[in-house]
C-alpha positions, 0 to 999 in steps of 0.5 A, spaced: 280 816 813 276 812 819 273 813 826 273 809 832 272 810 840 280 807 843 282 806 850 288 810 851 292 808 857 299 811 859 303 807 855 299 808 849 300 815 851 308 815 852 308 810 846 304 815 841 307 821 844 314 820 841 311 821 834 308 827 836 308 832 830 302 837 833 306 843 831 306 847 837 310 845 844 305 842 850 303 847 855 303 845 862 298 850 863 293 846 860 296 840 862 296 840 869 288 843 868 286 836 862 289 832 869 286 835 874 280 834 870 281 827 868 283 825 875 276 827 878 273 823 873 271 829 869 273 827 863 266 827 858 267 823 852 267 827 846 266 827 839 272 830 838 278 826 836 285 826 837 288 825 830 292 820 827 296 820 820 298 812 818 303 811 812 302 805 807 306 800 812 299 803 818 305 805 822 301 811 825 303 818 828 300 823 833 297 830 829 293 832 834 291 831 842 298 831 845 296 836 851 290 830 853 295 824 852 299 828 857 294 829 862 293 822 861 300 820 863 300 826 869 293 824 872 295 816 872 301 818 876 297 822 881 292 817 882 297 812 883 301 817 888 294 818 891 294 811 892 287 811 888 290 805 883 295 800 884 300 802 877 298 808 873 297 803 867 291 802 870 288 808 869 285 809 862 281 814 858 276 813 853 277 817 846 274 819 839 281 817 834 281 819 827 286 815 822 287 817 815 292 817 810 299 822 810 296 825 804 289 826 808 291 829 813 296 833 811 291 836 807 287 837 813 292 838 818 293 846 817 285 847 818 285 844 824 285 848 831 283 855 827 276 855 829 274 861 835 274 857 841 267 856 846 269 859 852 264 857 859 261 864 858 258 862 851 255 855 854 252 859 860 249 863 855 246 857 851 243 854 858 239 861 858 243 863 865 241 870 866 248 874 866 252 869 864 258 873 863 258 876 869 255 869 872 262 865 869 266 870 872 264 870 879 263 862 879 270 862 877 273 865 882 270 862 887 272 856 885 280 859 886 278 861 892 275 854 895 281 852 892 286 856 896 288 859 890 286 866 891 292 870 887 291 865 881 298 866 880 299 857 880 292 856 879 287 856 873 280 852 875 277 849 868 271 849 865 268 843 868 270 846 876 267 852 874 260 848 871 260 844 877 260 850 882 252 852 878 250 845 878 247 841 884 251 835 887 246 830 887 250 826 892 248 833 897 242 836 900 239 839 895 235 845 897 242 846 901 245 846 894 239 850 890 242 855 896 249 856 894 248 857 886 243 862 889 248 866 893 253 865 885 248 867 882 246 873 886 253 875 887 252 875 878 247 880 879 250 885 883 256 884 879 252 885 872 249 892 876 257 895 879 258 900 874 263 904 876 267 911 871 273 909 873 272 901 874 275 900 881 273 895 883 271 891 876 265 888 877 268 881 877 271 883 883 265 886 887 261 880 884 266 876 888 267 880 895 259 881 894 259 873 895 265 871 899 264 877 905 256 876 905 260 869 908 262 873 914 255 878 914 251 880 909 249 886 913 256 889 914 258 887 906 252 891 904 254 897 908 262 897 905 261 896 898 256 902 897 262 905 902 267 903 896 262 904 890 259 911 892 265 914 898 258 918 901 258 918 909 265 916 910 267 922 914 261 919 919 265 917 926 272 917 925 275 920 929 279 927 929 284 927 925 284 919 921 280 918 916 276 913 914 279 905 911 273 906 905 277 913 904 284 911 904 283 904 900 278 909 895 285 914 893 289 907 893 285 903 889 284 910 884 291 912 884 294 905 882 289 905 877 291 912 875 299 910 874 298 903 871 293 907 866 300 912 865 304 905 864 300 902 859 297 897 864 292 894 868 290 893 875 291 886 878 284 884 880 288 880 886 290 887 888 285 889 888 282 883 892 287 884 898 287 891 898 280 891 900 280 885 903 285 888 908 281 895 909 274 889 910 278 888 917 281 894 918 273 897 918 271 891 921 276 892 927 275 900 928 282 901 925 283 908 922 290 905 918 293 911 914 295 908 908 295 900 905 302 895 904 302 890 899 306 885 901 313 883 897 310 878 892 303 877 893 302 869 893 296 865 896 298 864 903 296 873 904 290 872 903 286 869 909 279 868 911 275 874 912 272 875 919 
């Protein structure tokens, strides 16, 4: 069994994938995120390899590293598409392969892929980040929003989208981005202190709408999240006969709650986050709405900016 760096061009990729013997079916999912990476440039080389067998003739087969050969072959017809290079093989990824015997292989193949997988949270934590999980929870989401892709239904930002969000551009003012991740992390802060009995909004989501309305008036976002985390003072200038939109949004979003509880299920954090982001403008406007809509499959383009 041997190990070297190759250059995996698209041909290469399709080449090699028609001997694929990997075991499972390629996720879209993965592929379409391994794609983005490696279109941007992301792509870190890696001691990770992708795994080989080779008969006694040296023909070789593909054991493990489908999903990175396809996001090769999908990044290069991105960028081609993009205009960025010329012909998709022009493109070509750097990686760690391991060849081995049949039997070597073989051998090793059942044990590959079994071990617990590092999550982002797990590498904030090694960096010593304070509040690393709520930390990596608020920093994703505000990549989906910064995306356009708030309801996450077709969008799921990668590990290096989320980092690059807690890191500094070196190509950017410097103190401009020291202040951006301040405001993450203390979005992670607030997250990190919201506990609530029942849990609505989780905390995830208060992290987030602490960042995304503090966007519009840190002033006003304070006020309406202690509304929504306490529901005190909500009976304060309305006018006869309405109710406050904390109010109706607060016996909305428990007894939603409630009745995904009795079905055995969750609430939806985009639920929740149009819901409240709904109420932030009826509040905002001195609105007095008797009760909240969801729209008919929610998808990215309800949400809007808040104002």
């Amino acid at each position: 069994m041997y190990s070297q760096w190759e250059y995996i061009t698209p041909a290469t990729a399709n080449e090699d994938l028609k001997t694929a013997r990997c075991g499972r079916s390629p996720s879209m999912g993965v592929i379409e995120r391994y794609a983005r990476d490696m279109a941007a440039g992301g792509w870190v080389p890696s001691p990770e390899p992708v795994v080989y067998s080779a008969d006694e003739a040296g023909t070789r087969t593909l054991r493990d590293g489908q999903q990175r050969y396809y996001g090769i072959v999908r990044a290069a017809l991105s960028l081609a598409e993009q205009g960025k290079i010329g012909h998709p093989d022009d493109f070509s990824l750097r990686l760690w392969v391991t060849t081995g015997s049949e039997q070597e292989i073989g051998l090793a193949f059942p044990y590959l892929n079994i071990g617990k997988n590092r999550t982002g949270t797990d590498y904030l934590t090694v960096e010593g980040r304070k509040n690393p999980t709520m930390l990596h929870t608020v920093a994703r989401r505000v990549v989906m929003w910064e995306a356009g892709h708030a309801s996450g239904n077709s969008y799921k930002p990668t590990r290096r989208e989320v980092l690059a969000a807690l890191t500094p551009d070196p190509g950017k003012d410097q103190a401009e981005e020291l202040a951006r991740i301040a405001r993450i992390e203390d979005a992670a802060e607030f997250a990190a202190n919201w506990k609530l009995r029942p849990p609505i909004p989780q905390a995830g989501t208060a992290g987030f709408l602490w960042w995304l309305l503090g966007c519009v008036s840190s002033g006003q976002r304070d006020v309406f999240l202690e509304y929504l985390r306490t529901g005190t003072g909500l009976e304060e200038d309305v006018p006869d006969g309405e109710m406050h939109p904390l109010a109706v949004l607060r016996n909305r979003l428990h007894g939603d709650y409630y009745e995904a509880r009795r079905r055995g299920a969750n609430m939806k954090p985009e639920t929740v986050l149009y819901l409240c982001l709904r109420t932030w403008e009826h509040w905002r406007r001195h609105e007095w709405p008797k009760k909240l809509q969801m729209p008919q499959g929610l998808t990215d383009a309800h949400f809007r900016k808040p104002r």
